[in-house]
N, C-alpha and C positions, 0 to 999 in steps of 0.2 A: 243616674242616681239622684235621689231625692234628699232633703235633710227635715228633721224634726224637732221638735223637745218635746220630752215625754215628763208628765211631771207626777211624780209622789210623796205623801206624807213619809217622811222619815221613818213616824214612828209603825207605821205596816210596813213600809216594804224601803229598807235605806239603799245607800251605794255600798256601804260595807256588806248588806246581805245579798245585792245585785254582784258584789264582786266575788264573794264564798261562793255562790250558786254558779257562778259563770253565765248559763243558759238558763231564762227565765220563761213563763210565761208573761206578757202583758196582758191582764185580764180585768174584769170587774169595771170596764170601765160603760156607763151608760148615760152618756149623752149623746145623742146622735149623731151632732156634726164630729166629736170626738171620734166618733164610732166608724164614720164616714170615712176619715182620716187612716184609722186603720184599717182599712179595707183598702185606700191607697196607698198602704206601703209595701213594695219589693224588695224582694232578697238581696240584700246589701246595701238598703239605706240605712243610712247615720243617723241617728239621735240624741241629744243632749239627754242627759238622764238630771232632773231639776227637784233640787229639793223643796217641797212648797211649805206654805204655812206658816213656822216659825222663821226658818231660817233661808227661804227665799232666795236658792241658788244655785246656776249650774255647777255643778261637781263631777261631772264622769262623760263618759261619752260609750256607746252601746249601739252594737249594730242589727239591722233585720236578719233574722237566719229562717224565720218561717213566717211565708204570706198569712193573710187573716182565714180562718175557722172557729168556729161557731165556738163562742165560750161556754166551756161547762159550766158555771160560775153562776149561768142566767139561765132560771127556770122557764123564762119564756121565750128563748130561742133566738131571740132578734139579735142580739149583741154577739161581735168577736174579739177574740184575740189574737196576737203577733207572739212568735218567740223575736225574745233579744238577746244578744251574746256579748258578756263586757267587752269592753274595746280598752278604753286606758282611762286613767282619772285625769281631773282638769291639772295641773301643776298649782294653779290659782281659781279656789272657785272664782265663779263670777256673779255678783248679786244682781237682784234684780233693781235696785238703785242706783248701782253703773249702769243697768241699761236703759233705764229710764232718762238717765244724764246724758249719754249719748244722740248728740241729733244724729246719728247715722241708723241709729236701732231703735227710733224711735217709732216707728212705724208697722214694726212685727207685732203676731196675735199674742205673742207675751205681754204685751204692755196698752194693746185695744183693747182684748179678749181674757183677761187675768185669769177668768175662773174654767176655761177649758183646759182639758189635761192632756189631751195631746195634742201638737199645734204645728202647722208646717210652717218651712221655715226657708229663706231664697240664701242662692250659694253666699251671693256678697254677705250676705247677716253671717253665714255659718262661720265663715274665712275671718271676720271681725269678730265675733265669740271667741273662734281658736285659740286670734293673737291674744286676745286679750287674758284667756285661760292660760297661755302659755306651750301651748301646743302646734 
């Protein structure tokens, strides 16, 4: 099993609409190494669902239920997407200024890499987001 964080503006696609919908597509996304990323995930990895932009933080947690296929979404073919299926919400977001404070997580592509939208992630980070989420 692999871990992730998937990240979206609130205001297209929130946790409250990730949690009505259950089963989503993850789509629209083009940037490459992003793109990359979903093309390595397998059915049953984990991902942080991240609120970005204003309020800059994990809030939910959402699992792989379908490998990557070509996004409808992209007229030119290149780009895929993933379904995700909610999993549970954090207890305690977690901002991205805890993890920037953190010398333990200071090292993830969340805090290299700020503007990629999905981003992998090593189990030790997952296991310290958890605790820290409350989970």
């Amino acid at each position: 099993m692999a871990y992730w964080i998937i990240k979206s503006e609130p205001g297209s696609w929130s946790w409250e609409m990730q949690t009505k919908a259950g089963i989503t597509h993850w789509d629209g996304v083009r940037n490459y190494q992003a793109a990359n990323n979903l093309k390595a995930m397998k059915i049953g990895d984990l991902c942080f669902f991240y609120h970005s932009v204003h309020e800059k933080q994990i809030v939910g947690i959402v699992e792989v239920v379908r490998e990557a296929e070509r996004d409808p979404t992209d007229p030119t073919g290149r780009f895929v997407m993933v379904d995700v299926k909610t999993v549970k919400p954090l207890l305690k977001p977690v901002t991205l200024d805890q993890i920037k404070s953190d010398p333990d997580l200071r090292h993830i592509a969340l805090v290299r890499q700020s503007r990629l939208s999905v981003i992998p992630l090593d189990s030790q980070s997952w296991t310290h987001l958890c605790a820290l989420g409350g989970v």
